[in-house]
C-alpha positions as CSV (number, residue, x, y, z in Angstrom):
1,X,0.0,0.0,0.0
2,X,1.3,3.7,-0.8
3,X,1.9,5.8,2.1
4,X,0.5,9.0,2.0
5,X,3.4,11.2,0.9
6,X,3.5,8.9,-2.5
7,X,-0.1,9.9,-2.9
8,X,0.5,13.4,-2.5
9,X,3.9,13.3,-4.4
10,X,2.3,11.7,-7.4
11,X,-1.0,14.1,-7.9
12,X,1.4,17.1,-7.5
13,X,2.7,15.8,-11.3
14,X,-0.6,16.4,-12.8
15,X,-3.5,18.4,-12.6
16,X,-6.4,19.9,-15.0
17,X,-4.6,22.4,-16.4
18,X,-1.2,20.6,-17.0
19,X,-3.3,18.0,-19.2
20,X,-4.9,21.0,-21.0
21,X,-1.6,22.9,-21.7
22,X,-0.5,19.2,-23.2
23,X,-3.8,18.8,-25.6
24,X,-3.5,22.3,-26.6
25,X,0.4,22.2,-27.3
26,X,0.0,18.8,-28.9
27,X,-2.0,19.6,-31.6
28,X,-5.0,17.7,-29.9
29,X,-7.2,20.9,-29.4
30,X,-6.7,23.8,-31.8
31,X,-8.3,26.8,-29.5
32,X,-8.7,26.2,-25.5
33,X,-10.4,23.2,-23.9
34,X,-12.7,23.2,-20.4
35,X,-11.8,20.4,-18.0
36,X,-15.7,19.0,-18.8
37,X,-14.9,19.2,-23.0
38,X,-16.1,15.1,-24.2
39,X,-12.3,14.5,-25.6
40,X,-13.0,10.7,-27.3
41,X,-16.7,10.6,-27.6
42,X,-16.9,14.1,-29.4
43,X,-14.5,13.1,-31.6
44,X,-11.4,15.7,-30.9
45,X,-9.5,12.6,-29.9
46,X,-8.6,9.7,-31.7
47,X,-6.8,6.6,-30.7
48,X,-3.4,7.5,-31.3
49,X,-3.8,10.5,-29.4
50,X,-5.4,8.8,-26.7
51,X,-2.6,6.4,-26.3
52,X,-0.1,9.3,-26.5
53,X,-2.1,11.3,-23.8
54,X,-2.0,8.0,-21.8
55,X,1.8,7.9,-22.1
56,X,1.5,11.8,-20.8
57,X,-0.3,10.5,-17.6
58,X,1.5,7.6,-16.5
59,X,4.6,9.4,-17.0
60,X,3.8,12.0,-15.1
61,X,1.9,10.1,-12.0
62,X,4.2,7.8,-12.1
63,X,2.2,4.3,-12.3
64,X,0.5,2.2,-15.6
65,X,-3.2,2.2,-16.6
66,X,-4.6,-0.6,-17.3
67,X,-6.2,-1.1,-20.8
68,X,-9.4,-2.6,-18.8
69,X,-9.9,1.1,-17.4
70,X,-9.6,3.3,-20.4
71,X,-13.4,4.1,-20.9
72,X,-15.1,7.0,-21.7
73,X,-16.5,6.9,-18.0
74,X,-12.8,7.4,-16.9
75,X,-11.1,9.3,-19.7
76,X,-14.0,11.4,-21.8
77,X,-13.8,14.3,-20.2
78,X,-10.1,16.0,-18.5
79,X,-12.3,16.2,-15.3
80,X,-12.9,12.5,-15.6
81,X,-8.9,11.8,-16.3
82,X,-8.1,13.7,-12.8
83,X,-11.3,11.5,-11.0
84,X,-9.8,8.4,-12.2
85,X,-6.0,9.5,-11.2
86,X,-7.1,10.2,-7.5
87,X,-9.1,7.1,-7.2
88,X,-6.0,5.4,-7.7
89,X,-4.3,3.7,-5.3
């Protein structure tokens, strides 16, 4: 089990706005997105992008996502990326 300070250590990498900056920069989104924007099911995403925006994450917080939990309920929406991410353990 991670002690508390790993938890805090690895949200500190990521947040809304970082994963914003990264669509935006990325070529993903071509004006600003809201953290509540549908990323996959509006289209703006497609699987390559996905996977490279997974890559972003798991970098970043440090630990793999499993293919089993990339759904739209967990990674349609930025809100719903950040949701997922502190759920974890």
């Amino acid at each position: 089990m991670l002690d508390q300070a790993t938890l805090t250590d690895r949200h500190m990498h990521i947040s809304k706005e970082k994963i914003l900056v990264y669509l935006l920069e990325n070529g993903a989104a071509t004006s600003p997105l809201n953290a509540d924007d549908a990323l996959f099911s509006s289209g703006l995403l497609d699987s390559v992008t996905m996977m490279n925006l997974i890559m972003f994450i798991e970098e970043n917080c440090r630990f793999q996502i499993q293919p089993q939990d990339v759904t739209l309920e967990n990674f349609d929406t930025v809100s719903k990326i950040i949701g997922y991410i502190n759920e974890q353990p």
